[in-house]
Backbone as ProteinMPNN parsed JSONL, in Angstrom:
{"seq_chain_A": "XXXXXXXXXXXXXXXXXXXXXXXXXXXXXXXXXXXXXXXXXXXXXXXXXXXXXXXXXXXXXXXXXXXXXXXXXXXXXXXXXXXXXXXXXXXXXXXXXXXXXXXXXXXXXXXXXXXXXXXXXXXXXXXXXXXXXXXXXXXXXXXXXXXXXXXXXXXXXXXXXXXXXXXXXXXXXXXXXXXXXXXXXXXXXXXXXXXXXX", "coords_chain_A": {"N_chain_A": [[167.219, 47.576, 80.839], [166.703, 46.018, 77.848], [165.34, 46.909, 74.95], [162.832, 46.419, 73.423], [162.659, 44.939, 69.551], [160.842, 46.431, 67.182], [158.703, 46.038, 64.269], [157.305, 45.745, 61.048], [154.12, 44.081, 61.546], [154.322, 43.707, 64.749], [152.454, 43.336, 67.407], [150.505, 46.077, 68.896], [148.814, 48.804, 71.356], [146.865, 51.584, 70.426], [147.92, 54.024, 72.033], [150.701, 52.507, 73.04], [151.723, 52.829, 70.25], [151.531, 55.784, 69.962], [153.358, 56.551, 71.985], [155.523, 56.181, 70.613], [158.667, 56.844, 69.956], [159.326, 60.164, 68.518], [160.428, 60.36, 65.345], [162.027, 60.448, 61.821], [161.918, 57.983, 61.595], [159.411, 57.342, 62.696], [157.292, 58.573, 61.166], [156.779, 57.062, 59.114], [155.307, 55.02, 59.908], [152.251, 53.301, 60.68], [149.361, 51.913, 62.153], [147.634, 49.352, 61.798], [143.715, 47.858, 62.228], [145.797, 47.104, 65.308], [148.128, 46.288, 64.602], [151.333, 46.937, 63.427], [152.819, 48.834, 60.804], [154.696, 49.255, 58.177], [155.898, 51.401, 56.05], [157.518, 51.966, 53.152], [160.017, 53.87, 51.612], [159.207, 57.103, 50.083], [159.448, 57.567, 46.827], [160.752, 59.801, 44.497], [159.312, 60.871, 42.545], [156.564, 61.061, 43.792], [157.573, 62.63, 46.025], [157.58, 64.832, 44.638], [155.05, 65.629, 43.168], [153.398, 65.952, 45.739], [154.892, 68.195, 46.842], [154.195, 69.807, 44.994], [150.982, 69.545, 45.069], [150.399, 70.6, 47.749], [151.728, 72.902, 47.42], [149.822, 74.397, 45.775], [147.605, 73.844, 47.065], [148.342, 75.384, 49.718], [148.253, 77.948, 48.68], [145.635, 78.942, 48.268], [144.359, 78.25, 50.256], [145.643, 80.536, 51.313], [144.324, 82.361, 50.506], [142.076, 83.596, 51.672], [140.917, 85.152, 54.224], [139.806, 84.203, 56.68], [140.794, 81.084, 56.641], [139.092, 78.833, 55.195], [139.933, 76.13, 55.868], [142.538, 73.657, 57.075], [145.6, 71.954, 56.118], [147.645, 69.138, 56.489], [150.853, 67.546, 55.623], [151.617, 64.357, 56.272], [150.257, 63.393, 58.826], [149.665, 62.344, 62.399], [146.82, 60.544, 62.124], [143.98, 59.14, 64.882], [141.895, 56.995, 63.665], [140.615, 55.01, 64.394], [139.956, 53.875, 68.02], [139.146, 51.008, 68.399], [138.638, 49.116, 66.082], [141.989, 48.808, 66.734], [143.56, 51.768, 64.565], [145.464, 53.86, 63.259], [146.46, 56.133, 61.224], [148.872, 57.541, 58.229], [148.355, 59.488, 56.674], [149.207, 60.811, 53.342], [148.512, 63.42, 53.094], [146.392, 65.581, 55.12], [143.011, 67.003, 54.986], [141.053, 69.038, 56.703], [138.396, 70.918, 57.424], [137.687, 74.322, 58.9], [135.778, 74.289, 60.765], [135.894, 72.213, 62.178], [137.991, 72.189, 63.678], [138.536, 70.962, 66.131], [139.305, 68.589, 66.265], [141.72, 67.845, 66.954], [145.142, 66.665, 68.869], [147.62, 66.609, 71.082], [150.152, 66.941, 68.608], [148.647, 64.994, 67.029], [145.504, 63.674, 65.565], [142.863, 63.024, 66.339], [140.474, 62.114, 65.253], [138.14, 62.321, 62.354], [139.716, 63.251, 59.028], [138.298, 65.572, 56.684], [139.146, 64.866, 53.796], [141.522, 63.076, 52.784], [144.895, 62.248, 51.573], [146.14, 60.201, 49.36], [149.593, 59.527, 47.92], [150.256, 57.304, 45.233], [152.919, 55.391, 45.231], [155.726, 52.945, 46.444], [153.827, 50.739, 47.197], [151.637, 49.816, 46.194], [149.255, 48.892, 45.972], [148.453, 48.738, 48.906], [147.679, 51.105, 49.384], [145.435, 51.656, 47.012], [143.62, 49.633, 47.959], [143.551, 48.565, 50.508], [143.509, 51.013, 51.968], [141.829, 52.91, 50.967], [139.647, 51.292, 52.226], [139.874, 51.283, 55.089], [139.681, 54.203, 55.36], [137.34, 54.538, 54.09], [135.172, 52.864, 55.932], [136.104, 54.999, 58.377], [134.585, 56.932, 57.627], [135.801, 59.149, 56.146], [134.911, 61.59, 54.067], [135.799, 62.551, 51.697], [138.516, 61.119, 49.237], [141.279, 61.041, 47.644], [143.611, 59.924, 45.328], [146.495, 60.464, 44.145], [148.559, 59.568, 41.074], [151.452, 59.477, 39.936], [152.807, 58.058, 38.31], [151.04, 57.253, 36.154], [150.224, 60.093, 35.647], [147.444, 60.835, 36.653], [144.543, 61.496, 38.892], [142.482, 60.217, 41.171], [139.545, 60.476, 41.961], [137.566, 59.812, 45.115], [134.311, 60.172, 46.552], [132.525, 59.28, 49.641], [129.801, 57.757, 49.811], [126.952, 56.554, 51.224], [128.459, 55.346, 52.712], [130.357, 53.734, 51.276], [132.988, 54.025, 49.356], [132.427, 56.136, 46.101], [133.492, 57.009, 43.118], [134.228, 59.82, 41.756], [135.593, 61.022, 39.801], [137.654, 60.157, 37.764], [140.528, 61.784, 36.68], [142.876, 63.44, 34.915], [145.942, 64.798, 33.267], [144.873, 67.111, 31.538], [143.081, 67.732, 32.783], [140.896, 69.866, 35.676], [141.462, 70.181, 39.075], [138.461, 69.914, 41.809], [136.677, 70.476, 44.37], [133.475, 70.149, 46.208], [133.963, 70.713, 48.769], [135.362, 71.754, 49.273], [134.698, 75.191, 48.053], [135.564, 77.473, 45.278], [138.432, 76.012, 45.146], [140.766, 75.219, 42.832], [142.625, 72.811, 40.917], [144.894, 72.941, 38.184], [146.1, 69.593, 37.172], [148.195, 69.335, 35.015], [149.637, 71.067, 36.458], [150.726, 70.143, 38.087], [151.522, 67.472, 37.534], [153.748, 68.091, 34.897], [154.607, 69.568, 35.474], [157.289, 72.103, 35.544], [159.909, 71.544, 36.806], [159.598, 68.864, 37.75], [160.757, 65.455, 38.741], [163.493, 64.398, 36.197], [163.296, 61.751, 35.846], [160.757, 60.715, 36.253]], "CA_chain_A": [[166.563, 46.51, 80.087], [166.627, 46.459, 76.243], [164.179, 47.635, 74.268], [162.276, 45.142, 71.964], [162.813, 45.427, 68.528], [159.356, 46.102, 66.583], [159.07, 46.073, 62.768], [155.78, 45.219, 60.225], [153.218, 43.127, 62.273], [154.891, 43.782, 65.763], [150.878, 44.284, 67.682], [150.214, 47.249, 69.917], [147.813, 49.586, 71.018], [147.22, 52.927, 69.879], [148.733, 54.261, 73.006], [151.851, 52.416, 73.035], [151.798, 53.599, 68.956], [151.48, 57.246, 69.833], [154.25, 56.641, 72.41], [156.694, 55.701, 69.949], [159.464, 57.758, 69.736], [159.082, 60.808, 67.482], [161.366, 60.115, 65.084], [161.726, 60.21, 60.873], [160.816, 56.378, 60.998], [158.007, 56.959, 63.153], [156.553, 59.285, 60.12], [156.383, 56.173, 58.047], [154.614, 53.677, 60.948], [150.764, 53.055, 61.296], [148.427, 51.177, 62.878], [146.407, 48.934, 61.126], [143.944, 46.823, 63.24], [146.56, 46.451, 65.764], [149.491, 45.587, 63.893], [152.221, 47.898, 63.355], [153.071, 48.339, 59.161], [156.463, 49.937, 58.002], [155.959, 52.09, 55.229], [158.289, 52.114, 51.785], [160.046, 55.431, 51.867], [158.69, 57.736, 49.237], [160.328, 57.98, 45.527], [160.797, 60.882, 43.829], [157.82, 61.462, 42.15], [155.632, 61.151, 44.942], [157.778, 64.016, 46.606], [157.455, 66.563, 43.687], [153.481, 65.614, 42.877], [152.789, 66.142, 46.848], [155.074, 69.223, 46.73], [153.12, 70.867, 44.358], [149.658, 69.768, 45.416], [150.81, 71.164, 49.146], [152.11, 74.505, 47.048], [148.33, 74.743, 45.449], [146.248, 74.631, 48.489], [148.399, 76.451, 50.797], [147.797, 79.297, 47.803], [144.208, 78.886, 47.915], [143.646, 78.998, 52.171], [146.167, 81.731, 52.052], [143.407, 83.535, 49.725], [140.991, 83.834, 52.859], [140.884, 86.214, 55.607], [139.416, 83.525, 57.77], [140.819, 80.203, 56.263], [138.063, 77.007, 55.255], [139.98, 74.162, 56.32], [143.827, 73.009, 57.279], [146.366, 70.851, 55.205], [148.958, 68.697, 56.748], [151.29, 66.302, 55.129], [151.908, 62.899, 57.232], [149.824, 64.493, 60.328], [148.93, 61.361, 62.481], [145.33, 60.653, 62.718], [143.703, 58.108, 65.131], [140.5, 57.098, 63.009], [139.471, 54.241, 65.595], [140.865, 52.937, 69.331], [138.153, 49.959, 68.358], [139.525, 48.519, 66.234], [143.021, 49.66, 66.465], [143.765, 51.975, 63.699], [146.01, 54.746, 62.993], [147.241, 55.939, 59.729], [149.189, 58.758, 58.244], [147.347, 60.284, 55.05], [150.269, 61.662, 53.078], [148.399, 64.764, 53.339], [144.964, 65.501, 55.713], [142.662, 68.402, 54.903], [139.996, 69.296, 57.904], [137.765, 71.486, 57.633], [137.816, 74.846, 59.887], [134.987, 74.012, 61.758], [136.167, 70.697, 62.833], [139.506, 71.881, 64.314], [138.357, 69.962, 67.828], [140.126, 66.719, 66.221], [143.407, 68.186, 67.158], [145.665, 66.556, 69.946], [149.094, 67.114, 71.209], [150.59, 66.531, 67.701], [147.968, 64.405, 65.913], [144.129, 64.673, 64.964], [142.223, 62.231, 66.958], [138.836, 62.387, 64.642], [138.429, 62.355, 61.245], [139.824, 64.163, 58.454], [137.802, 65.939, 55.639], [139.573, 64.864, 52.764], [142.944, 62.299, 52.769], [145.208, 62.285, 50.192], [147.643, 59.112, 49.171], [150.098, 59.43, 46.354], [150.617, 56.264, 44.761], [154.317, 54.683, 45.418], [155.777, 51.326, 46.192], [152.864, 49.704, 47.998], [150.561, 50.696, 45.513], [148.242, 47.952, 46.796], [147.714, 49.659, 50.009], [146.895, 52.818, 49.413], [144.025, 51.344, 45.974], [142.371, 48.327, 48.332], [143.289, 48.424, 51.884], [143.241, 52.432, 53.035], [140.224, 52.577, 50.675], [138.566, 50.381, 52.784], [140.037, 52.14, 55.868], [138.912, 55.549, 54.869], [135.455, 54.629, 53.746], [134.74, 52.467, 57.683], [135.988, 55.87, 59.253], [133.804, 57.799, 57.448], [136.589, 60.061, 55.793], [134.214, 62.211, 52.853], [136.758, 62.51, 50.109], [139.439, 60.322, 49.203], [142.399, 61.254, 46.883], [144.506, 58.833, 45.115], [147.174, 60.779, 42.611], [149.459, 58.175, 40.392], [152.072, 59.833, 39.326], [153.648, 57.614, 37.255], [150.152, 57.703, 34.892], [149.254, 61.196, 35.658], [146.159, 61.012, 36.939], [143.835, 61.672, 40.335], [140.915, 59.539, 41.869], [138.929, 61.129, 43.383], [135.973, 59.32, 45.424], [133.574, 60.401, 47.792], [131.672, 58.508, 50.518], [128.23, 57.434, 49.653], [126.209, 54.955, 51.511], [129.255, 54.137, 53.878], [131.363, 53.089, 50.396], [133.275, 55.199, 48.243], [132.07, 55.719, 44.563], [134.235, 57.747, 41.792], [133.649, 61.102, 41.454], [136.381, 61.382, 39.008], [139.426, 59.86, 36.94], [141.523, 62.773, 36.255], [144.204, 63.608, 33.639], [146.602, 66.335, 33.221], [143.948, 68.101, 30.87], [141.889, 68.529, 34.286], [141.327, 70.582, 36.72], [140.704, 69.515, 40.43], [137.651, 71.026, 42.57], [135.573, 69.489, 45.385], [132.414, 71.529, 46.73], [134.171, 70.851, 50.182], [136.212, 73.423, 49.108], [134.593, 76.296, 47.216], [136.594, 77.826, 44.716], [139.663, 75.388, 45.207], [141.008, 74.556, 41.454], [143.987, 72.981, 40.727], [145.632, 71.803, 37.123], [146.683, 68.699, 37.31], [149.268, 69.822, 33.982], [150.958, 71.454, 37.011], [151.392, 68.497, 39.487], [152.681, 66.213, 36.621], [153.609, 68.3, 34.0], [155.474, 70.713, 36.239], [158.509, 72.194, 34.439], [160.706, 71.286, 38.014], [159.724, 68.019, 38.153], [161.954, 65.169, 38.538], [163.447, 63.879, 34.493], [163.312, 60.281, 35.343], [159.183, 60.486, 35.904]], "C_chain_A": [[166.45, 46.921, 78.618], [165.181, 46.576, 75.49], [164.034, 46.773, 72.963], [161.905, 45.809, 71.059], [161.275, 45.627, 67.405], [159.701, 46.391, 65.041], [157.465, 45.512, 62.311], [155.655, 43.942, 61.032], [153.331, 42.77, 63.527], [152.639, 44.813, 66.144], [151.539, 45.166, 68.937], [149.178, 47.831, 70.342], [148.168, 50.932, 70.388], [147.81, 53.911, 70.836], [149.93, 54.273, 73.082], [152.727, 52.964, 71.49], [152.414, 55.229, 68.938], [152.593, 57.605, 70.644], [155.757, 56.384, 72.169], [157.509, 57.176, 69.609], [159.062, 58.896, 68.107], [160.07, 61.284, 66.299], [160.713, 60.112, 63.063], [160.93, 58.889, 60.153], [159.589, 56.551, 61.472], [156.893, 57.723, 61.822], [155.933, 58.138, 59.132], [155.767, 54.947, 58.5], [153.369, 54.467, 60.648], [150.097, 51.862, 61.322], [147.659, 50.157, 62.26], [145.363, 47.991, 61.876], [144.442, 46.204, 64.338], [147.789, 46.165, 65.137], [150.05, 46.823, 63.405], [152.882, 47.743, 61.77], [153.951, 49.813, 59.111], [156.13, 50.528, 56.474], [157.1, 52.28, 54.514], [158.742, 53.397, 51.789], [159.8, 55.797, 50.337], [159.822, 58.253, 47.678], [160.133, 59.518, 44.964], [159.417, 61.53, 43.478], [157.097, 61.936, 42.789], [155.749, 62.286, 45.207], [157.172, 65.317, 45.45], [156.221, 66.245, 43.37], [153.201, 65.893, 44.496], [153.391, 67.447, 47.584], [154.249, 70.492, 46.095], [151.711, 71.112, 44.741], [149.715, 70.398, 47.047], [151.01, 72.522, 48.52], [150.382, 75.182, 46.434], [147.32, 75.282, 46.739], [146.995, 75.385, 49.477], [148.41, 78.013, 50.008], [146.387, 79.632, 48.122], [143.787, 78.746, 49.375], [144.279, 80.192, 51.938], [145.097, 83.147, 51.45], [142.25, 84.204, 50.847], [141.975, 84.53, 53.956], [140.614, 84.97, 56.942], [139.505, 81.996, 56.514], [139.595, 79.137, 56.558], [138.76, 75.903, 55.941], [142.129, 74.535, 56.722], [144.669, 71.851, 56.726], [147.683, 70.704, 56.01], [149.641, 67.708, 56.288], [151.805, 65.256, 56.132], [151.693, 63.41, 58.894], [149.157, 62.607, 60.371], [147.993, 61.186, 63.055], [144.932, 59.079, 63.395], [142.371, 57.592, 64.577], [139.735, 56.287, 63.871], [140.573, 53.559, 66.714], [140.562, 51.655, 69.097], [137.398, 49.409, 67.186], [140.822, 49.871, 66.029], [143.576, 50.26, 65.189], [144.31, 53.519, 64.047], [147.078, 54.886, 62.176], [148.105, 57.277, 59.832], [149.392, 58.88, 56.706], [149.0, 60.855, 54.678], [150.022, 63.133, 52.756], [146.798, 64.485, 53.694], [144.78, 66.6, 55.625], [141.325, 68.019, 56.322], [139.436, 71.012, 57.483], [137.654, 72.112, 58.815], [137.082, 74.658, 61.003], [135.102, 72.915, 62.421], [137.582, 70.263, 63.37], [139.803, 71.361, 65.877], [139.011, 68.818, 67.543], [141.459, 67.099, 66.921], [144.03, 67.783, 68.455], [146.763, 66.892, 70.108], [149.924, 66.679, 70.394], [149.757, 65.874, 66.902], [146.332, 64.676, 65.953], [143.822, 62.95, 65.707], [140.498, 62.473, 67.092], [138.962, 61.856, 62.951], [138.625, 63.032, 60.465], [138.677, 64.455, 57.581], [138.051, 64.906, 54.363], [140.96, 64.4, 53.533], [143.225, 62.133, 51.656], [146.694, 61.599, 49.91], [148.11, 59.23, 47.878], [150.309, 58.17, 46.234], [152.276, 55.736, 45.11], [154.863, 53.271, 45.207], [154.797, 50.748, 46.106], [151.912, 50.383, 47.109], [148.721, 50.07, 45.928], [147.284, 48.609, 48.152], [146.934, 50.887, 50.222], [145.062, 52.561, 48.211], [143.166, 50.65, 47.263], [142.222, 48.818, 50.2], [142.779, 49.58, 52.884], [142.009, 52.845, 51.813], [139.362, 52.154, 51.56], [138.385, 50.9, 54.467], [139.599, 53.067, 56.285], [137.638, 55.573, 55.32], [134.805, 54.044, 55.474], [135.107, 53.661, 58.314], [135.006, 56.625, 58.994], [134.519, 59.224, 56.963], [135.747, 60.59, 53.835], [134.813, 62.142, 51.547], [138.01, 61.517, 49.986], [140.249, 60.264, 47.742], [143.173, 60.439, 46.369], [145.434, 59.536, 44.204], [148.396, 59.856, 42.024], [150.136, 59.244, 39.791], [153.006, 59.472, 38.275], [152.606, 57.09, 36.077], [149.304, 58.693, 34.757], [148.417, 61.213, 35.802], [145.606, 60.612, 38.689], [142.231, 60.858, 40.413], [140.301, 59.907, 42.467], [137.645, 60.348, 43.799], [135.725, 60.068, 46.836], [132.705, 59.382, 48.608], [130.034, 58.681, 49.963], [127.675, 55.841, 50.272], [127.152, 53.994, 52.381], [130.602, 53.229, 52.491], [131.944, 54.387, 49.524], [132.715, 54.771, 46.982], [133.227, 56.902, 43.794], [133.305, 58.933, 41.488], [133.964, 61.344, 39.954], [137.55, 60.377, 38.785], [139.829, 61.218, 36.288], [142.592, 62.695, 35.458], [144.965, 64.763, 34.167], [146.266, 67.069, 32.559], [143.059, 68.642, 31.984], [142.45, 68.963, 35.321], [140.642, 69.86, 37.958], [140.225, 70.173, 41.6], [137.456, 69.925, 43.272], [134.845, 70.83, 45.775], [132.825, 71.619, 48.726], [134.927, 71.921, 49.976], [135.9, 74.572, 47.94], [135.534, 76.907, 46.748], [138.395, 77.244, 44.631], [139.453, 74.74, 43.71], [142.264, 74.738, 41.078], [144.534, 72.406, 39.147], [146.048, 70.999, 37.419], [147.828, 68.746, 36.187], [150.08, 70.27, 35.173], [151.413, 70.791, 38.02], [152.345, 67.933, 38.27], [153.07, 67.0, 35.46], [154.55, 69.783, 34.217], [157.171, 70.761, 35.516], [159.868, 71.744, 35.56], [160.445, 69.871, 38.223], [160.75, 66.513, 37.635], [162.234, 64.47, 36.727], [163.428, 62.781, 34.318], [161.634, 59.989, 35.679], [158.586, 59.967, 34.977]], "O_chain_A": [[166.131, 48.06, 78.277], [164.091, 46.143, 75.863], [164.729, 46.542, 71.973], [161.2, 46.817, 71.109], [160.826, 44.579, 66.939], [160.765, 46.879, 64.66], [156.654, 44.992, 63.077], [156.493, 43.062, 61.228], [152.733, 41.752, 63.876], [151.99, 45.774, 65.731], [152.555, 45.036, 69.62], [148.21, 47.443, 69.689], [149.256, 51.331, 69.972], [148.309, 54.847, 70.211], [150.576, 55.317, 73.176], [153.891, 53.362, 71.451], [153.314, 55.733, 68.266], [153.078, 58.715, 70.422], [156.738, 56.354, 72.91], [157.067, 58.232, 69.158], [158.67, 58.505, 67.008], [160.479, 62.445, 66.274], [159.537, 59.899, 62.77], [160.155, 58.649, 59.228], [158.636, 56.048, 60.878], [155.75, 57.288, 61.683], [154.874, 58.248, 58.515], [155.649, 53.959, 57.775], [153.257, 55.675, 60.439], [150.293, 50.92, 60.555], [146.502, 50.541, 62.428], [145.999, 47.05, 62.351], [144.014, 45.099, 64.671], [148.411, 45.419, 65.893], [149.311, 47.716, 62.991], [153.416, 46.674, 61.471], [153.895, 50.895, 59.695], [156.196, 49.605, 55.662], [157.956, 52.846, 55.193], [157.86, 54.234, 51.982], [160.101, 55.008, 49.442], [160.707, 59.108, 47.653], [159.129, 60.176, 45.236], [158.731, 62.403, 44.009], [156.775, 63.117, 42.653], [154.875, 63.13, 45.008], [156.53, 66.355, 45.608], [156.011, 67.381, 42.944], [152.052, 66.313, 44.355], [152.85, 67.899, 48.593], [153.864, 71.59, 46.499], [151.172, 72.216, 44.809], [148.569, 70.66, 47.411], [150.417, 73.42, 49.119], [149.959, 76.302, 46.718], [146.719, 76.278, 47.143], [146.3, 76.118, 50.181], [148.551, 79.061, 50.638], [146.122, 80.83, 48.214], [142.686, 79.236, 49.627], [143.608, 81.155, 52.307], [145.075, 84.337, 51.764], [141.705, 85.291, 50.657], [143.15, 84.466, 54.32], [141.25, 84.985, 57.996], [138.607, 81.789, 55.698], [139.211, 78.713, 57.648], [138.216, 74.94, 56.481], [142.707, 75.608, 56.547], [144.261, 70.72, 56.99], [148.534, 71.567, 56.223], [149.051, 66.65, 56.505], [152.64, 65.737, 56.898], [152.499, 63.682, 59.785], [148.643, 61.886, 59.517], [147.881, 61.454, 64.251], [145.299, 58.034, 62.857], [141.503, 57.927, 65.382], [138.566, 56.527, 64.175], [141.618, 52.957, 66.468], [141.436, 50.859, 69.44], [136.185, 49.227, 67.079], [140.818, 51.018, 65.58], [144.151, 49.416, 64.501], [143.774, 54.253, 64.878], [148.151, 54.283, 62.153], [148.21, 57.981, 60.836], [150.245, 58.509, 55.899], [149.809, 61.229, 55.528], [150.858, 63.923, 52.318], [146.053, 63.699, 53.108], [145.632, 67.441, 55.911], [140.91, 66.917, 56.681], [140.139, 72.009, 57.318], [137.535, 71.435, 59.836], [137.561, 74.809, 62.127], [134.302, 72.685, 63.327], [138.165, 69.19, 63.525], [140.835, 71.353, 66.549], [139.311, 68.035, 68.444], [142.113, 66.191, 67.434], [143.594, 68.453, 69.392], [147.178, 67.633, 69.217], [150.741, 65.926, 70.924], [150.05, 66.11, 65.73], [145.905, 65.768, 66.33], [144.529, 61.958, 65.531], [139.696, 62.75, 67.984], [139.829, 61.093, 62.526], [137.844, 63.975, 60.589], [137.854, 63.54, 57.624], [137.121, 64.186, 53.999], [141.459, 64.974, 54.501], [142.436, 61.917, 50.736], [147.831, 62.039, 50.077], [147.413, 59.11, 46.87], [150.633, 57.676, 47.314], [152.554, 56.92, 45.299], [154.643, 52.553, 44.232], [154.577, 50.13, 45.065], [151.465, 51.497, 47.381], [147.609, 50.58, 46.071], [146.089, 48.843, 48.329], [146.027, 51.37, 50.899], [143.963, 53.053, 48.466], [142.071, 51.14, 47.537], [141.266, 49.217, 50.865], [142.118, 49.51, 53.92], [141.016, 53.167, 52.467], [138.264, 52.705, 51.645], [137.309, 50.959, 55.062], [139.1, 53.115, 57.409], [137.016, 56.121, 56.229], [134.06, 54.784, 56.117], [134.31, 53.734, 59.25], [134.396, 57.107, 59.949], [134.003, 60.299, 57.271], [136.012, 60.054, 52.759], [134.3, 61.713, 50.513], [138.417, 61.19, 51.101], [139.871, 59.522, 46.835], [143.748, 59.933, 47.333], [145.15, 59.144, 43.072], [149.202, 59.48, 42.875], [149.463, 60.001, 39.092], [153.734, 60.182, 37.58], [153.11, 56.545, 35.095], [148.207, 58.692, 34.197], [147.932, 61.826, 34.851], [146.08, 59.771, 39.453], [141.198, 61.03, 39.766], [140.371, 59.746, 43.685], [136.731, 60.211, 42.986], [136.459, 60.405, 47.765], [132.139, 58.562, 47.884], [129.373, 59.709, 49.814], [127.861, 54.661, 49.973], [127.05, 52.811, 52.707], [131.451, 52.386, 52.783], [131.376, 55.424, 49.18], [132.501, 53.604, 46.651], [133.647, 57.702, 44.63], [132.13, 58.999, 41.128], [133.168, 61.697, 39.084], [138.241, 59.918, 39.695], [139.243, 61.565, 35.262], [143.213, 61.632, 35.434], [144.74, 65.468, 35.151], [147.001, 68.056, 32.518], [142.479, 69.727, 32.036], [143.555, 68.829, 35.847], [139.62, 69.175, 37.932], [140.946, 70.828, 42.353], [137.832, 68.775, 43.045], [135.227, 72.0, 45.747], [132.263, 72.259, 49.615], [134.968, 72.932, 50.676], [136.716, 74.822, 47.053], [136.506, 77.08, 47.484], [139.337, 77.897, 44.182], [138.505, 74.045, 43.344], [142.94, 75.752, 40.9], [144.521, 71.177, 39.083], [146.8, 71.311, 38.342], [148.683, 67.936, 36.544], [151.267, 69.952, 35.104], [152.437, 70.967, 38.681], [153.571, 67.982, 38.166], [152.525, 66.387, 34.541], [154.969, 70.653, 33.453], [157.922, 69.86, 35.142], [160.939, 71.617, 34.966], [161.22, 69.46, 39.086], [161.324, 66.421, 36.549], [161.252, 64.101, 36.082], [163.49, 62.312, 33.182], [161.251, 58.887, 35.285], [157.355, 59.936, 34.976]]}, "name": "protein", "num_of_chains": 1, "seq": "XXXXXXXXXXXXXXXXXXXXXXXXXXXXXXXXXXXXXXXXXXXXXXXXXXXXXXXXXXXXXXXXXXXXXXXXXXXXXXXXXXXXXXXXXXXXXXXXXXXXXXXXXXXXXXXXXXXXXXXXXXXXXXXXXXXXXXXXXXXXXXXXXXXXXXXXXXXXXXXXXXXXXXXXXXXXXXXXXXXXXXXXXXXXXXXXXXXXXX"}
């Protein structure tokens, strides 16, 4: 019997989701509500600003004897069965003490700290996984734009995010979830490797 074709707004559960073949497209599927959304594959930029911020913090756990937390890029998390939702952060930090989210391949809890680079859908990542985020109850929330150098950072307050920060490439980027984590943002965007049409 053939196998029905699914594509953006094809519903499911998070079940039949997680049973989707494990495959490069499936990296760029999630959940929203129920409804199955097809992800824009990632331009240039993106890659070399989420290269570097991936080359930062795995500097800065590897500094510990007994690592704070865990960073994965497009690790898929289920944030709720009710409603159906499951995303995939283009990079999830967790905190060591909260490595019980972990299932056979994805994190079925919430992360610490999610972190979307800006791209096509720029829409989605400002309004909708904003809104996402903040109903799971995900603490920090990352936004970096690489095509105007700069990082968002908000934290959860009150069940909403507020603005911690607008960032430049004159700043540096901390959170107290992570003691001593500080990164230039001069070397995300500003990086002498990155690509020349940025």
């Amino acid at each position: 019997m053939a196998t029905k074709p699914i594509g953006t707004g094809t519903r499911m559960s998070v079940a039949e989701f997680l049973d989707l073949p494990d495959t490069e497209e499936r990296n760029k599927m999630e959940l929203d509500d129920g409804e199955l959304y097809i992800m824009p594959r990632p331009r240039r930029e993106y890659q070399s600003t989420l290269f570097w911020l991936i080359w930062h913090l795995a500097d800065y756990i590897r500094g510990f004897a007994e690592p704070p937390a865990e960073a994965y890029p497009d690790l898929v998390v289920v944030l709720s069965q009710n409603p159906r939702r499951v995303l995939v952060p283009d990079l999830a930090i967790i905190l060591a003490d909260r490595s019980d989210i972990f299932r056979d391949g994805y994190a079925e809890g919430i992360p610490d700290i999610v972190v979307e680079i800006l791209s096509t859908d720029r829409s989605r990542d400002l309004i909708r996984k904003r809104q996402l985020y903040a109903d799971a109850g995900v603490a920090e929330y990352w936004i970096f734009d690489p095509v105007n150098d700069t990082a968002l950072l908000l934290e959860l307050r009150d069940g909403e995010y507020a603005t911690r920060g607008l960032l430049t490439t004159n700043d540096i980027l901390t959170t107290p979830l992570l003691p001593g984590l500080a990164i230039p943002l001069a070397e995300l965007f500003h990086h002498r490797q990155r690509p020349a049409d940025v």
